[in-house]
C-alpha beads as a LAMMPS data file, in Angstrom:
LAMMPS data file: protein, C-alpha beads

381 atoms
380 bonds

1 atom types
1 bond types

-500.0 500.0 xlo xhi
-500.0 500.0 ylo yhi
-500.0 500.0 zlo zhi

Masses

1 110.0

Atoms # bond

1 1 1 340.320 258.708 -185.576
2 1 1 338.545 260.836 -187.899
3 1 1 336.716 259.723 -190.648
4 1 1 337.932 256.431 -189.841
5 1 1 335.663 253.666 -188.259
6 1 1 338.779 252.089 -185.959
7 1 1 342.579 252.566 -185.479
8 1 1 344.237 248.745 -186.616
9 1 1 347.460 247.505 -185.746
10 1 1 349.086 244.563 -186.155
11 1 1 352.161 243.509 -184.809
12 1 1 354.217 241.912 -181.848
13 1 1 354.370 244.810 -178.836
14 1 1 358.032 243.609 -177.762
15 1 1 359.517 245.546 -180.633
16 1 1 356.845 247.792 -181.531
17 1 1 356.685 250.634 -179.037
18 1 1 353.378 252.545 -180.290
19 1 1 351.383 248.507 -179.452
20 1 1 353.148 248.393 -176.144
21 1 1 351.911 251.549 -175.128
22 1 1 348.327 251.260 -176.242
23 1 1 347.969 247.783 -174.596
24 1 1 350.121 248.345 -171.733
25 1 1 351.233 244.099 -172.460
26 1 1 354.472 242.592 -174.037
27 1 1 353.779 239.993 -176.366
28 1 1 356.703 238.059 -178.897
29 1 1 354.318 237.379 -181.464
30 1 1 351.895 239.713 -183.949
31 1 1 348.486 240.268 -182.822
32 1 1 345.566 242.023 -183.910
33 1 1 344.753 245.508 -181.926
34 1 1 341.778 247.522 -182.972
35 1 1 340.501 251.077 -181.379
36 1 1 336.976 251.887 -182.372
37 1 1 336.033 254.845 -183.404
38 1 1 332.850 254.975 -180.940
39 1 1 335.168 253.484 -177.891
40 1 1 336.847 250.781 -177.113
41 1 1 339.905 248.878 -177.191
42 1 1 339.733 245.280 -178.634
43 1 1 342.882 243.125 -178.521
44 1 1 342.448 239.553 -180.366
45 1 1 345.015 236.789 -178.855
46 1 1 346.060 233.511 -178.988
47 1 1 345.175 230.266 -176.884
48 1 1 348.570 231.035 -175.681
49 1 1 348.258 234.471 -174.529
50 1 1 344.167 235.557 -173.963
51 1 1 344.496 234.841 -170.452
52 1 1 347.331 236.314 -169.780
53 1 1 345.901 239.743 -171.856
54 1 1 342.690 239.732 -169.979
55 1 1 344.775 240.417 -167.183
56 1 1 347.608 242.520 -168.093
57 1 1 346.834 244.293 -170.993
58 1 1 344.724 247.905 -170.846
59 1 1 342.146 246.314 -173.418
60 1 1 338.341 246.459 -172.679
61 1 1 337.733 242.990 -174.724
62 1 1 340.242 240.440 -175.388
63 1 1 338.789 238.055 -178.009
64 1 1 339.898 234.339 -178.885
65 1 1 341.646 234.205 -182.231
66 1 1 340.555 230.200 -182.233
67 1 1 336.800 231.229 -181.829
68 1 1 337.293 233.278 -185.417
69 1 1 339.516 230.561 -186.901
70 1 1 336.526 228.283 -186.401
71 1 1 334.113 230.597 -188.077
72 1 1 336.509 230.592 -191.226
73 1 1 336.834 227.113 -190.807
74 1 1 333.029 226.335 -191.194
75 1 1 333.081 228.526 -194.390
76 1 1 334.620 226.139 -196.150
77 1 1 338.538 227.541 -195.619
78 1 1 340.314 224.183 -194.819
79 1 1 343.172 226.101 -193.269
80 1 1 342.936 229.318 -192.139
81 1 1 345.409 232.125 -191.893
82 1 1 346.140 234.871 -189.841
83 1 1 344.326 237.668 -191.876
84 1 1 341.260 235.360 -192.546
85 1 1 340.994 235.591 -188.647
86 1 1 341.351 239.481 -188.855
87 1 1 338.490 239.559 -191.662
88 1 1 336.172 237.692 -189.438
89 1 1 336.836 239.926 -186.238
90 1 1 335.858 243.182 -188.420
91 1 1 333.291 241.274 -189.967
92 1 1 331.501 240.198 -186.676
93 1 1 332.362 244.449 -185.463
94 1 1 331.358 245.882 -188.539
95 1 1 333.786 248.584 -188.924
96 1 1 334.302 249.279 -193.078
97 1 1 337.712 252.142 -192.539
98 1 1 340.809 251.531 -190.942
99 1 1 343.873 254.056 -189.809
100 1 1 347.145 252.388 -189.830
101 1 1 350.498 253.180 -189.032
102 1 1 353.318 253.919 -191.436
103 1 1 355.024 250.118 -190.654
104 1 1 351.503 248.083 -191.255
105 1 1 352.290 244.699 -192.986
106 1 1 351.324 245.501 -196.591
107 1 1 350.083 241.916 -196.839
108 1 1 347.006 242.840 -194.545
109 1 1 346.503 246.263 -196.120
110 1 1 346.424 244.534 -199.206
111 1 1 343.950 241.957 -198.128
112 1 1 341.827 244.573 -196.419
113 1 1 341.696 246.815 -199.574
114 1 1 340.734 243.604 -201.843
115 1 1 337.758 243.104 -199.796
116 1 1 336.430 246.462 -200.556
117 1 1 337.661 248.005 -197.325
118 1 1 339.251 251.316 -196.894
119 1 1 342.902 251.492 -195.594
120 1 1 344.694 254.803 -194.516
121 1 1 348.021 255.311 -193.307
122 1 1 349.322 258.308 -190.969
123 1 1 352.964 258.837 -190.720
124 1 1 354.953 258.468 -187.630
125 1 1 354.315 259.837 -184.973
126 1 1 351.435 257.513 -184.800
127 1 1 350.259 257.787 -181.315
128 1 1 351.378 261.506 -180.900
129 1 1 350.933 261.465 -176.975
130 1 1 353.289 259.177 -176.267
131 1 1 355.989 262.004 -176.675
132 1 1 354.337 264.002 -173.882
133 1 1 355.100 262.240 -170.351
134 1 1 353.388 261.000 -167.561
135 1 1 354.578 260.975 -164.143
136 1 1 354.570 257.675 -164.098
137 1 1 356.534 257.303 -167.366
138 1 1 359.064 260.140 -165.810
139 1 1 359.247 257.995 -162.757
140 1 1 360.200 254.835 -165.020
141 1 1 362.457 256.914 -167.141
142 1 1 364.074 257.737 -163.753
143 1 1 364.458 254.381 -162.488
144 1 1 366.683 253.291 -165.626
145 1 1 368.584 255.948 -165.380
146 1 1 369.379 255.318 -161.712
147 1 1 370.771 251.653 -162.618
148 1 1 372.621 253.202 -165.776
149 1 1 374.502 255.805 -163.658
150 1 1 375.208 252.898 -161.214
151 1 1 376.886 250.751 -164.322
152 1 1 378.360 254.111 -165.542
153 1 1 380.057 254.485 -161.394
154 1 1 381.132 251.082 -161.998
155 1 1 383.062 251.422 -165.582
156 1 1 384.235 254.180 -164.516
157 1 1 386.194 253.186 -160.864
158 1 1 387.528 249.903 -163.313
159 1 1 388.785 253.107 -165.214
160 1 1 390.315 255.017 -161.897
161 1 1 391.173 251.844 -160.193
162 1 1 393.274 250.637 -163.213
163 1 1 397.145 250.967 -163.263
164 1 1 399.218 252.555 -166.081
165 1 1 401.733 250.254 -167.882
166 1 1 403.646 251.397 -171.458
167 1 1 400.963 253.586 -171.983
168 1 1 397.629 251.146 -171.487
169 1 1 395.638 250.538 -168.962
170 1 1 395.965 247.201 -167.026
171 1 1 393.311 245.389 -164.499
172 1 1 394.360 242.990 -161.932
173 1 1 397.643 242.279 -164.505
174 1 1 395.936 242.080 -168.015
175 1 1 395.254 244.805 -170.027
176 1 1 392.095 246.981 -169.906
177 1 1 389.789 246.735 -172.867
178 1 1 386.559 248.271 -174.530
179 1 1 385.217 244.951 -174.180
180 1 1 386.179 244.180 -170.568
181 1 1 384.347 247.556 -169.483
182 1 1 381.001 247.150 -171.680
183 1 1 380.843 243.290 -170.347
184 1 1 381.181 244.718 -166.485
185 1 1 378.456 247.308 -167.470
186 1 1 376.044 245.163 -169.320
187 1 1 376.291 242.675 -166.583
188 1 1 375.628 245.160 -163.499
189 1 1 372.637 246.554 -165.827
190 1 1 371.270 242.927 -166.258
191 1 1 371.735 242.237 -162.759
192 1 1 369.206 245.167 -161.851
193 1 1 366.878 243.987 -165.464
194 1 1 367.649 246.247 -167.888
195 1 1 369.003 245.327 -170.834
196 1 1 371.919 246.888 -172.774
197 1 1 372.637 246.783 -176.574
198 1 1 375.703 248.717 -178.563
199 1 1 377.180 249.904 -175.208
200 1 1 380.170 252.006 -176.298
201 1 1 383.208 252.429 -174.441
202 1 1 386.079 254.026 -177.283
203 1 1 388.913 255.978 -176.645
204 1 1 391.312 258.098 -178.434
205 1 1 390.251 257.985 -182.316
206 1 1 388.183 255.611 -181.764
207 1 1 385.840 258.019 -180.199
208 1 1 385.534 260.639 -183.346
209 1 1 382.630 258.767 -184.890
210 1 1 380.166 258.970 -181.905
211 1 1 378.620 255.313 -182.432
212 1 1 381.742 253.453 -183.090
213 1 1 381.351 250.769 -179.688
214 1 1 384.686 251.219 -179.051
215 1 1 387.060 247.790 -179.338
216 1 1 390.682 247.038 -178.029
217 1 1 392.925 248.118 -175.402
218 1 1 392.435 251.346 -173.545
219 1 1 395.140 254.203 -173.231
220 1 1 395.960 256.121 -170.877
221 1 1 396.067 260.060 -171.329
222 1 1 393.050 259.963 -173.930
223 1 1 389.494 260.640 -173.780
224 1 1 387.061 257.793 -172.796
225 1 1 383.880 258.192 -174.149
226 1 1 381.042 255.666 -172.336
227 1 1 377.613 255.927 -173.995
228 1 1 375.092 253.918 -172.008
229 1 1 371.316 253.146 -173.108
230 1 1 369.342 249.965 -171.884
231 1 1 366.287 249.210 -171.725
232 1 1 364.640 248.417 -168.508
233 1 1 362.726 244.714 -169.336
234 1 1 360.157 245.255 -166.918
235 1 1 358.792 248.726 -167.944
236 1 1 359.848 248.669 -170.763
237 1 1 361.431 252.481 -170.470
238 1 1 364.721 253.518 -171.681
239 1 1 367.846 255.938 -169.876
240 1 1 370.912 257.430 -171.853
241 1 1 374.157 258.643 -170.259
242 1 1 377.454 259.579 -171.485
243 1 1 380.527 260.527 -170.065
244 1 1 383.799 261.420 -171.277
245 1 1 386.814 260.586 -168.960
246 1 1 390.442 260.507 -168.876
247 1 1 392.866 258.069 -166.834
248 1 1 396.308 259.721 -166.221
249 1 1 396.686 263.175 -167.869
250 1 1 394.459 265.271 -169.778
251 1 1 395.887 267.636 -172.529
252 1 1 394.822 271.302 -171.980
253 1 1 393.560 270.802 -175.402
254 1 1 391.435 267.750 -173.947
255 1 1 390.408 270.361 -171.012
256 1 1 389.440 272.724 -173.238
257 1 1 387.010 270.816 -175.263
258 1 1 385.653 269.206 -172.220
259 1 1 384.766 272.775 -171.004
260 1 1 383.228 273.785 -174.140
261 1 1 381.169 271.050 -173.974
262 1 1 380.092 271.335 -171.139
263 1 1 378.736 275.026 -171.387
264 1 1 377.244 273.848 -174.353
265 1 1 375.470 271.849 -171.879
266 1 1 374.488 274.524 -169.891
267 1 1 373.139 276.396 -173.170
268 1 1 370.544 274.276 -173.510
269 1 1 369.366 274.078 -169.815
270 1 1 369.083 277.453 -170.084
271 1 1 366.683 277.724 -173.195
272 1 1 364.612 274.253 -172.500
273 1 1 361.127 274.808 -171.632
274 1 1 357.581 274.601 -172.937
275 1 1 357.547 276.164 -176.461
276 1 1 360.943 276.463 -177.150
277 1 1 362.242 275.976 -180.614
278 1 1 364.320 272.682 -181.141
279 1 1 366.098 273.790 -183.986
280 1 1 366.845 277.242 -182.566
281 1 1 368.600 275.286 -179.345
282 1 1 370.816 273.565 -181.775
283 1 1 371.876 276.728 -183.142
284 1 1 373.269 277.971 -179.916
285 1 1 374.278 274.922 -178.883
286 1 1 376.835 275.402 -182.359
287 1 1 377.183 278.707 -181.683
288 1 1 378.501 278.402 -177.979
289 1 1 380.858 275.842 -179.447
290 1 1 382.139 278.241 -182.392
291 1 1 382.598 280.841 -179.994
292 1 1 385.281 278.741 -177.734
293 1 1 386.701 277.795 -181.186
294 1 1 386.185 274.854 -181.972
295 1 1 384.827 274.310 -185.562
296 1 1 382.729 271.961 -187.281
297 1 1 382.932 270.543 -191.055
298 1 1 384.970 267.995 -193.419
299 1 1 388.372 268.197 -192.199
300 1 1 391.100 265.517 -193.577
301 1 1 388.303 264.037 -195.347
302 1 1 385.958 263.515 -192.406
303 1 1 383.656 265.569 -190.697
304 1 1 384.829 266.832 -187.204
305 1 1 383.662 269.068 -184.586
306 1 1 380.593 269.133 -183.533
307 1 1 378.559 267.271 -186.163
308 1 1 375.310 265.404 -184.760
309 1 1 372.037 266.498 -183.157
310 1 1 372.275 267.855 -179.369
311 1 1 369.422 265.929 -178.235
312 1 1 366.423 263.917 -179.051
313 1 1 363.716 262.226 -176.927
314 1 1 363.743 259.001 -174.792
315 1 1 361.025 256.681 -173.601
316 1 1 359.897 253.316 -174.706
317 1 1 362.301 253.942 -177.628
318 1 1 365.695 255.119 -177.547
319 1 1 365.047 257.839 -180.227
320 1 1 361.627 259.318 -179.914
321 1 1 360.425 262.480 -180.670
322 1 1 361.163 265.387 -180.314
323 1 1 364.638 266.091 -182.046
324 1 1 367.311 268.936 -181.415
325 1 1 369.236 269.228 -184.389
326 1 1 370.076 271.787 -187.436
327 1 1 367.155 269.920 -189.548
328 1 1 363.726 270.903 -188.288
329 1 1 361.097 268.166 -188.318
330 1 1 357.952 269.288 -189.527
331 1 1 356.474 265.941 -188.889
332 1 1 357.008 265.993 -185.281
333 1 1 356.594 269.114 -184.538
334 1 1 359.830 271.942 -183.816
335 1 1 359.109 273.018 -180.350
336 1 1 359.559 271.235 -176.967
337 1 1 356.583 270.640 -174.837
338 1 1 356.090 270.052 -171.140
339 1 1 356.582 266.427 -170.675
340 1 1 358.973 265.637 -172.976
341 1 1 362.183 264.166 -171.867
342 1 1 365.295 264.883 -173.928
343 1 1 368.659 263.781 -174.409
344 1 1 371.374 266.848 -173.915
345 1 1 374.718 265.681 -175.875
346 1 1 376.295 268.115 -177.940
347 1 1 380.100 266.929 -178.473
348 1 1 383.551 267.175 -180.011
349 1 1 385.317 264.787 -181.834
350 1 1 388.789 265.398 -183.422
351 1 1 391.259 262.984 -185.599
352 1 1 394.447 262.640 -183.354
353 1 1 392.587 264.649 -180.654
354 1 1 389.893 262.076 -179.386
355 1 1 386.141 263.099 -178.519
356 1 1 384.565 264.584 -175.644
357 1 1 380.663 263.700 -175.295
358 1 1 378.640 264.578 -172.292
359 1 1 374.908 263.477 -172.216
360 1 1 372.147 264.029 -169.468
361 1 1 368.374 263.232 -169.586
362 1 1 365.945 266.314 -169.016
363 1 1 362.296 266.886 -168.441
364 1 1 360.921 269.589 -169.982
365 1 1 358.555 271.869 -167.714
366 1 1 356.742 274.814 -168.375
367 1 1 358.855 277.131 -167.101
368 1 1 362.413 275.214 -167.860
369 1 1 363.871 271.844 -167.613
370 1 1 364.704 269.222 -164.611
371 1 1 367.959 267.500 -164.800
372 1 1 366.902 263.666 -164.112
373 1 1 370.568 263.028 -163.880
374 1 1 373.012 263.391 -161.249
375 1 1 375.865 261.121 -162.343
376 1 1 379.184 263.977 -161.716
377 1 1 381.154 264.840 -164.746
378 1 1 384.796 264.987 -164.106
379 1 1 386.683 264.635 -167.210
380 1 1 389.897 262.627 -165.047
381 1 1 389.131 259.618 -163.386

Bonds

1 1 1 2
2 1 2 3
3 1 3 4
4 1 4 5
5 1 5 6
6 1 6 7
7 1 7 8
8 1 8 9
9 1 9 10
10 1 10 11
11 1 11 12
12 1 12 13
13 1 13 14
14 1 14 15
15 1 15 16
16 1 16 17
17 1 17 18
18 1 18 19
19 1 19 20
20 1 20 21
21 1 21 22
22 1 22 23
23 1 23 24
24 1 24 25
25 1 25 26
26 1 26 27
27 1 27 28
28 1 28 29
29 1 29 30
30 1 30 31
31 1 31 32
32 1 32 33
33 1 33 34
34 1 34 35
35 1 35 36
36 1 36 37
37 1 37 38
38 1 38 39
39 1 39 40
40 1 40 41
41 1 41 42
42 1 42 43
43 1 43 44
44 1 44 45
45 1 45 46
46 1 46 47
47 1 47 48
48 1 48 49
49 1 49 50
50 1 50 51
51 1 51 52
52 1 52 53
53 1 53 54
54 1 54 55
55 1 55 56
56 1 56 57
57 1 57 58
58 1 58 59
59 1 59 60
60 1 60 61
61 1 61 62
62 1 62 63
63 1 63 64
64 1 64 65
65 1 65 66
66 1 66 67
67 1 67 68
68 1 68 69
69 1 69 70
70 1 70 71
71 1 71 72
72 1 72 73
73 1 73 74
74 1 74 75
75 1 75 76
76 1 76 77
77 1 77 78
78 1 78 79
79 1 79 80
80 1 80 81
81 1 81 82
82 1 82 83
83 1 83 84
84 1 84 85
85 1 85 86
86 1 86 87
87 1 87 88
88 1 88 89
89 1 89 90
90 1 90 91
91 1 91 92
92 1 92 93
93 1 93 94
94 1 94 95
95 1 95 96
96 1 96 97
97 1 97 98
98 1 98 99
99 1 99 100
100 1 100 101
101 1 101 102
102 1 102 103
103 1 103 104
104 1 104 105
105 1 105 106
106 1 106 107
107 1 107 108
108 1 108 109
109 1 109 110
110 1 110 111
111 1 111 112
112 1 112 113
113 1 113 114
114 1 114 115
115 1 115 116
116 1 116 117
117 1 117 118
118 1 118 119
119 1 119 120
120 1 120 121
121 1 121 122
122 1 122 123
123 1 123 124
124 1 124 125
125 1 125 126
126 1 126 127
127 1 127 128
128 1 128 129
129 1 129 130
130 1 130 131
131 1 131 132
132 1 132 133
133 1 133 134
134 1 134 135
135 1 135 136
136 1 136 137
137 1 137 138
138 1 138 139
139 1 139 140
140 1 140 141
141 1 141 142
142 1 142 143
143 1 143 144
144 1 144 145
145 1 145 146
146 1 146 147
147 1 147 148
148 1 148 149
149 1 149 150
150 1 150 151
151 1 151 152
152 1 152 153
153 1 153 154
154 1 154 155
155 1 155 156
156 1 156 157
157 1 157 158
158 1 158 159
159 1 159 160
160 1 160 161
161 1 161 162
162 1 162 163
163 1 163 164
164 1 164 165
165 1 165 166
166 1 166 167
167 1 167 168
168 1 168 169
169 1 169 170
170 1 170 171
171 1 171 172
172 1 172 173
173 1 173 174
174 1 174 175
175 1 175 176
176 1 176 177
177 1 177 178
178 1 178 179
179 1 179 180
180 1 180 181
181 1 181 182
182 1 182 183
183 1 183 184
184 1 184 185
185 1 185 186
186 1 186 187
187 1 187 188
188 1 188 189
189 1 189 190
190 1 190 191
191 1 191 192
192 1 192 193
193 1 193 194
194 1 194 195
195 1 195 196
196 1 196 197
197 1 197 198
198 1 198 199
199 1 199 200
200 1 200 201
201 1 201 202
202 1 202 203
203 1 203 204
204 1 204 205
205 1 205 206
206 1 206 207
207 1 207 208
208 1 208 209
209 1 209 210
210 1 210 211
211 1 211 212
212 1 212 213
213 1 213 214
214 1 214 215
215 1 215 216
216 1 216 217
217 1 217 218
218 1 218 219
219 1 219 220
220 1 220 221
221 1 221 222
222 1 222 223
223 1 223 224
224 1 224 225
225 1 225 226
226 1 226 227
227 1 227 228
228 1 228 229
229 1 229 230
230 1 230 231
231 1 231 232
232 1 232 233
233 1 233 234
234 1 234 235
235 1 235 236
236 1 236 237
237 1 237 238
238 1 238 239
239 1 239 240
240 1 240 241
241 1 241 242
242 1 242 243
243 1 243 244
244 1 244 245
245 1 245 246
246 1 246 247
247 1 247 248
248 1 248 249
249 1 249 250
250 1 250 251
251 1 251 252
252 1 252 253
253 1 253 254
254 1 254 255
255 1 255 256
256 1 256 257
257 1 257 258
258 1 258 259
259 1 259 260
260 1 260 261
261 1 261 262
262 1 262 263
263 1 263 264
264 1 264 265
265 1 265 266
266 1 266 267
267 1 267 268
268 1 268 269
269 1 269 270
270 1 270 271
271 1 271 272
272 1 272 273
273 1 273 274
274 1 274 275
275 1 275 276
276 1 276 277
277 1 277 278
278 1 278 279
279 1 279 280
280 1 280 281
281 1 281 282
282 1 282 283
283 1 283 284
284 1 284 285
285 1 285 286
286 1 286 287
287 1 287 288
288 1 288 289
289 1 289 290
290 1 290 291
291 1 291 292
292 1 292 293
293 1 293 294
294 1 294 295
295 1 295 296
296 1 296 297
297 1 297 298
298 1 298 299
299 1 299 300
300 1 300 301
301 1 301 302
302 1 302 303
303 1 303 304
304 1 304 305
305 1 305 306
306 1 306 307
307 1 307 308
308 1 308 309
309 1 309 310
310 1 310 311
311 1 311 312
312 1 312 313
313 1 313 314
314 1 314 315
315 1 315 316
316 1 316 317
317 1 317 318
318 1 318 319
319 1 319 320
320 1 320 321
321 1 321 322
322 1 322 323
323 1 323 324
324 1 324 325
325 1 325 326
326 1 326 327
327 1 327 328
328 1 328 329
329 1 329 330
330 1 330 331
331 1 331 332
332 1 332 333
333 1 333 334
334 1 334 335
335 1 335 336
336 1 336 337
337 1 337 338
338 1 338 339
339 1 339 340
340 1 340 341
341 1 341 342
342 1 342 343
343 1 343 344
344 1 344 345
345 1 345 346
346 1 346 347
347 1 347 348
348 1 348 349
349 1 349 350
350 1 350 351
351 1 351 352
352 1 352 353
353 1 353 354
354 1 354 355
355 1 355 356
356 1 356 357
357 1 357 358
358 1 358 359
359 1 359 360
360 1 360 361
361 1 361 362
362 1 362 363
363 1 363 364
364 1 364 365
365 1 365 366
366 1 366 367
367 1 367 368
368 1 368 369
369 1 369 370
370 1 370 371
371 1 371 372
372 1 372 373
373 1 373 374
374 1 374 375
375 1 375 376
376 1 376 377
377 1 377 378
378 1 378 379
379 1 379 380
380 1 380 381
């Protein structure tokens, strides 16, 4: 807020997570939020929504966008637009300097900056405390993740429960599919409101480039990764939870990565806490991976081993700050902090091989980490 007479944004706070968290109120539709540099929160709405802000929303005014319309409208503007409303509201408050976020429609930066006012933009992280959690933001986080490990129990016993036939899985007669098991998760996440995009459920190759969804029958005797991340609609929070399973026999290969894995896990439960260095983490994370040998570069023309970050942070976005990967990131800062809640996913993916991810959710404390998950990882189902 320094040297700047208000913090503007303008946009709808359905998609855009830095508005939903200063208003506290989902909205489909741009609308104007301003922060004044002297105090106070000023939200300006629609005929549609104001009454529905006044009582939802964290603002200390909600203002009529119809009453400014008006004014614009007796100035001789026959039909007046959305940023003609948003120069009378800063007119009537007098504020002359803005602060903006990175993703600010240029449109009203450009009409701000026409009509002599100053416009500033800080880079992302824009609202720099929403990395650190609240309890009540841990407790949300926690209540996804309970319904995502309850559609993770689920795709998983269609996994166990399924029968073996010429080398593919088969439920109640057909054939087992990526698809079959993403609709039965996305519909048991729905049925408790959370929503689920880009589920993955892929198997065998399939599961060597960590975001392929996974499509097609399902075999036995190869590693099933299941990625799960929805959103839950009514706070608005998001879980994340892999696991890597097998239905018939796993390879000792297949064992041997999932074990590797897994103390790579441990690595990093070890070494989270308040002030520890992301980067650093990743590093051991490799190194504890290396040391089981298993390697990581371009192999056959692809890269394989262990080749993505081994966490980043969750909340009312899916990828949030803070990162754990091999690139520190000086604009978010390279250490973890009480509060934050992290991802923890290193992983192994090789051609003819399959993948093995395994992915809890932690909160960092001061003096270490809490596991917010308690979903069991057993690599055969």
């Amino acid at each position: 807020m320094k040297n700047h007479d208000a913090i503007l944004m303008i946009s709808d706070s359905e998609r855009d997570a830095n508005m939903y968290y200063v208003t506290g109120f989902f909205a489909p539709d741009p609308f104007i939020y301003l922060q004044l540099s002297g105090g106070g929160k000023i939200m300006v709405m629609s005929d549609l929504e104001i009454d529905r802000a006044k009582a939802e929303s964290k603002a200390d005014r909600v203002l009529p966008a119809t009453k400014y319309r008006k004014i614009a409208k007796d100035k001789g503007l026959e039909n007046p637009l959305f940023k003609d409303i948003l120069g009378e509201v800063i007119l009537e408050l007098g504020v002359k300097s803005f602060l903006v976020p990175a993703n600010f429609p240029i449109q009203y930066a450009d009409f701000l900056r026409e009509k002599g006012y100053l416009v500033s933009f800080k880079p992302d992280p824009f609202i720099e405390e929403r990395a650190i959690k609240t309890e009540e933001e841990v407790e949300n986080i926690r209540r996804a993740l309970k319904h995502t490990e309850e559609a993770m129990s689920l795709a998983i016993d269609m996994i166990r429960d399924s029968k073996i036939k010429n080398g593919y899985l088969s439920w109640h007669g057909d054939i087992l599919t990526s698809e079959m098991v993403k609709k039965a998760i996305n519909v048991k996440l729905l049925e408790n409101g959370l929503l689920a995009q880009h589920t993955i459920v892929a198997g065998g190759d399939q599961c060597c480039d960590p975001h392929n969804q996974g499509t097609g029958p399902l075999r036995a005797n190869q590693t099933l990764i299941i990625d799960i991340f929805p959103k839950d609609m009514q706070s608005g929070y998001y879980a994340d939870l892999t696991r890597t399973v097998v239905k018939g026999h796993a390879t000792d290969e297949m064992k041997k990565m999932y074990g590797a894995v897994f103390e790579a896990q441990e690595v990093v439960f070890r070494m989270a806490r308040d002030g520890a260095d992301c980067t650093g983490i990743h590093n051991e994370v490799q190194k504890s991976l290396e040391q089981s040998s298993f390697k990581t570069g371009e192999m056959n023309g692809r890269m394989q081993g262990f080749f993505h970050g081994t966490g980043h942070g969750v909340g009312l976005e899916i990828h949030e700050p803070p990162r754990m990967s091999i690139t520190p990131s000086e604009a978010w800062g390279n250490k973890l902090k009480a509060g934050h809640v992290v991802t923890v996913e290193p992983g192994l993916y090789y051609l003819g091989k399959g993948g093995v991810r395994i992915e809890d959710l932690i909160v960092v404390t001061e003096n270490g980490c809490e596991n917010l998950t308690s979903f069991p990882k057993e690599l055969e189902a």
